[in-house]
C-alpha positions as CSV (number, residue, x, y, z in Angstrom):
1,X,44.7,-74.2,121.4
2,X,43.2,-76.1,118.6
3,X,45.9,-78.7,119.0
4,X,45.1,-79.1,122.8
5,X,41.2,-79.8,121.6
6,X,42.3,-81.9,119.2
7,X,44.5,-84.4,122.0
8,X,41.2,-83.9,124.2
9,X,38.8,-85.1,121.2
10,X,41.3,-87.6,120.4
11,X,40.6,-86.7,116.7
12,X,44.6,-87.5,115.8
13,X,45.1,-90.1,112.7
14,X,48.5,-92.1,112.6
15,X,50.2,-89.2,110.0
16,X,49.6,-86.6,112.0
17,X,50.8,-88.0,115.7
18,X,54.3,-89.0,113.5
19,X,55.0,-85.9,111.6
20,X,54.3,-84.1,114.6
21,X,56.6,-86.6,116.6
22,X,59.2,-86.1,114.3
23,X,59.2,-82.3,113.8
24,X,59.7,-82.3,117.9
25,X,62.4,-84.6,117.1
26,X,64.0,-82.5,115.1
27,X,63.3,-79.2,116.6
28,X,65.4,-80.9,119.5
29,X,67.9,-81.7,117.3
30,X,68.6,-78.0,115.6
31,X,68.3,-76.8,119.1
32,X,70.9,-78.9,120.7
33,X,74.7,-77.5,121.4
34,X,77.4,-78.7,118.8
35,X,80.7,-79.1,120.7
36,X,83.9,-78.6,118.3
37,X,86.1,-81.6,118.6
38,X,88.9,-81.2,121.6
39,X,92.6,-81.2,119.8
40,X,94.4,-84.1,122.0
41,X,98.4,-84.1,121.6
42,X,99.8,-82.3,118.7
43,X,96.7,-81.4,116.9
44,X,94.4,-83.3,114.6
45,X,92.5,-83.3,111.8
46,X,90.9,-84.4,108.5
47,X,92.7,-84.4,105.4
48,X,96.5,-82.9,106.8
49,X,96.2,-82.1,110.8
50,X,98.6,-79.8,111.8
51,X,100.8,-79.3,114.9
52,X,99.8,-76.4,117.3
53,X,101.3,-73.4,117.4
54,X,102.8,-74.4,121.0
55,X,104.1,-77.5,119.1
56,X,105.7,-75.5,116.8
57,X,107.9,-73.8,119.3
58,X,108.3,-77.0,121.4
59,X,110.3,-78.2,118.6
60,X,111.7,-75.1,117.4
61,X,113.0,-75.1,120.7
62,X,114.2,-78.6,120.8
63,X,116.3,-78.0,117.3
64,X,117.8,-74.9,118.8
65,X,119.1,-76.9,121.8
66,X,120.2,-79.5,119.7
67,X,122.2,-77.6,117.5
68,X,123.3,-75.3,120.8
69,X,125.2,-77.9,122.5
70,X,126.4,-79.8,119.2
71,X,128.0,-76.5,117.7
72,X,129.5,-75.8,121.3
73,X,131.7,-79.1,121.2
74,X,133.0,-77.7,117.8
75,X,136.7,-76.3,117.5
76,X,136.8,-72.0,118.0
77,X,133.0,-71.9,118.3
78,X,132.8,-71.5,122.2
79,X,129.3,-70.2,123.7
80,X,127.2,-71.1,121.4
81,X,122.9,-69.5,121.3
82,X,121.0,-70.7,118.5
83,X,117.6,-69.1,117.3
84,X,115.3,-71.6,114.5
85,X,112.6,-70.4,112.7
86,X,110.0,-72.7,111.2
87,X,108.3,-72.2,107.6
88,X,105.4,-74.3,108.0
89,X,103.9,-76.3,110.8
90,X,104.1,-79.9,111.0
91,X,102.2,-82.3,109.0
92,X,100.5,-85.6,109.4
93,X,98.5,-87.1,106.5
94,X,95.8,-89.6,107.4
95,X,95.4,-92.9,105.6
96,X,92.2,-92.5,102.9
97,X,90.3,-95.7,101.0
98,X,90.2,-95.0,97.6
99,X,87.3,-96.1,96.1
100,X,87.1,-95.8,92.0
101,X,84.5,-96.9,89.5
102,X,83.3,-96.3,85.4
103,X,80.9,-97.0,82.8
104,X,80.8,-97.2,79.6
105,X,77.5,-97.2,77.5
106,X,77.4,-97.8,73.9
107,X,74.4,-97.1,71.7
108,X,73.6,-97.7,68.1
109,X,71.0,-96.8,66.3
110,X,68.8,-98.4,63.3
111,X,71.2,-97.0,60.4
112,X,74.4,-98.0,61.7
113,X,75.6,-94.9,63.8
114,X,77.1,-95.7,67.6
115,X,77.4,-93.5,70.6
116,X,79.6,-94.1,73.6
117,X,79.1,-92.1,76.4
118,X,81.3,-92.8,79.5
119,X,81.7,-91.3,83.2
120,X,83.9,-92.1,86.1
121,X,83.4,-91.8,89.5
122,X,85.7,-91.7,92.8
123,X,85.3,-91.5,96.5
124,X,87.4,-91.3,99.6
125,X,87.2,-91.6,103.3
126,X,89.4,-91.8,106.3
127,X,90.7,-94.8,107.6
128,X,89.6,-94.9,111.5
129,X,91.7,-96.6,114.0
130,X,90.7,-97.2,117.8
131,X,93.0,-95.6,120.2
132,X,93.0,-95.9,124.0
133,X,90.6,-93.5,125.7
134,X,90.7,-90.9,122.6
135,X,88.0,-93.4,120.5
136,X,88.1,-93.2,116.9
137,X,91.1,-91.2,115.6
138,X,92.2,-91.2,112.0
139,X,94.6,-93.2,110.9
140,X,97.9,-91.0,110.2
141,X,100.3,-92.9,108.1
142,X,103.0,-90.4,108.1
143,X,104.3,-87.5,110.0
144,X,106.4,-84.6,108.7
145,X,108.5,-82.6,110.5
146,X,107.8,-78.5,110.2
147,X,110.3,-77.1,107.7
148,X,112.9,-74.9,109.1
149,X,113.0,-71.5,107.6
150,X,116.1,-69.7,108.9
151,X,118.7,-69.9,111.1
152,X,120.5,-67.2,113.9
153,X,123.9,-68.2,115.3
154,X,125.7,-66.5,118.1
155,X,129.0,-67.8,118.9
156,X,132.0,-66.4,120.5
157,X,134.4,-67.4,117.8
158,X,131.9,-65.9,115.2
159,X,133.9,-63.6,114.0
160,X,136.7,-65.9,112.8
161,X,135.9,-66.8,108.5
162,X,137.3,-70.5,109.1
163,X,134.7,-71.3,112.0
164,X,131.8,-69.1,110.2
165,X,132.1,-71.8,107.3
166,X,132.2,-74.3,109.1
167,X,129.1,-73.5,111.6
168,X,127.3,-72.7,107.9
169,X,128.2,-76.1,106.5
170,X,127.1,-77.9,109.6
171,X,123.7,-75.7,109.7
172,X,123.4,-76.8,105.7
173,X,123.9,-80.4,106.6
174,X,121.4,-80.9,109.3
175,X,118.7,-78.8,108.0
176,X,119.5,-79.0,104.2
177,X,118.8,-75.3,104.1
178,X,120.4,-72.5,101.7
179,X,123.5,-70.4,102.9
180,X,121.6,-66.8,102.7
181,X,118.7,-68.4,105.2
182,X,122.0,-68.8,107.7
183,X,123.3,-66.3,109.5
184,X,126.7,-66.3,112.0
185,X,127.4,-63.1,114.3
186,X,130.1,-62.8,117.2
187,X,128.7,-63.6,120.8
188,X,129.4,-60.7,123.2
């Protein structure tokens, strides 16, 4: 109630009428709903932004299709079913400024003793780029595929060793992964 006497006696100087301008200010500010950023296509993010989790198996599905109807065309494979699995998600890593500086100070005193001291400082921050109705996004300068883990065949010819080594040479070839991740069973 003082307060209200106070606006009534109009016994306010300058200081007071802004500090209590800006404390409202700010109370409006804490009090004010954050909203988390909205992930728009396959993810984003700061340093590294990741693809979702429905990415993931977008494309895990896409390289199982892939490598479905190109082992099918091969020699004694037949019906072909494929299963990838993924190690890591995707990757996309976002353009940064650099910024470095140092200094170097060198003292010497009246009897002919020096001291260097030294100190280095760095800084970096995203590069921004304006996209179509998304504003600001970061800059991503390159995009890496997620890494395939392990791979399931099931083909009808499966159970034949000279069409085994090859499905496991082709598998090797296109995903450049090792022989025991790899595994070929007969198709019912």
């Amino acid at each position: 109630m003082e307060i209200i006497e106070k606006l009534r006696q109009k016994k306010w100087k300058k200081d007071q009428i802004l500090i209590l301008f800006l404390a409202g200010v700010l109370l409006l500010v804490i009090a004010l709903p954050v909203r988390e950023p909205e992930e728009k296509g396959e993810g984003q993010g700061a340093q590294n932004t990741q693809i979702s989790s429905s990415g993931d198996r977008d494309y895990a599905g896409y390289l199982e299709g892939r490598l479905e109807e190109v082992l099918s065309q091969m020699a004694g494979a037949g019906d072909v079913t494929a299963m990838v699995t993924l190690a890591s998600s995707g990757e996309k890593v976002v353009e940064k400024d650099l910024e470095k500086g140092s200094e170097t100070v060198t003292e010497s005193d009246g009897q002919g003793g020096t001291r260097t001291t030294g100190s280095a400082t760095s800084a970096q921050t995203a590069v921004y780029a304006e996209s179509e109705g998304q504003g600001q996004q970061p800059y991503v300068s390159k995009e890496m595929a997620p890494e395939v883990e392990g791979v399931v065949i099931l083909a009808q010819g499966g159970d034949d060793p000279v069409v085994e080594q090859e499905i496991t040479q082709a598998v090797q070839a296109l995903f450049g992964i090792d022989t025991h991740k790899i595994r070929i069973m007969k198709k019912q």
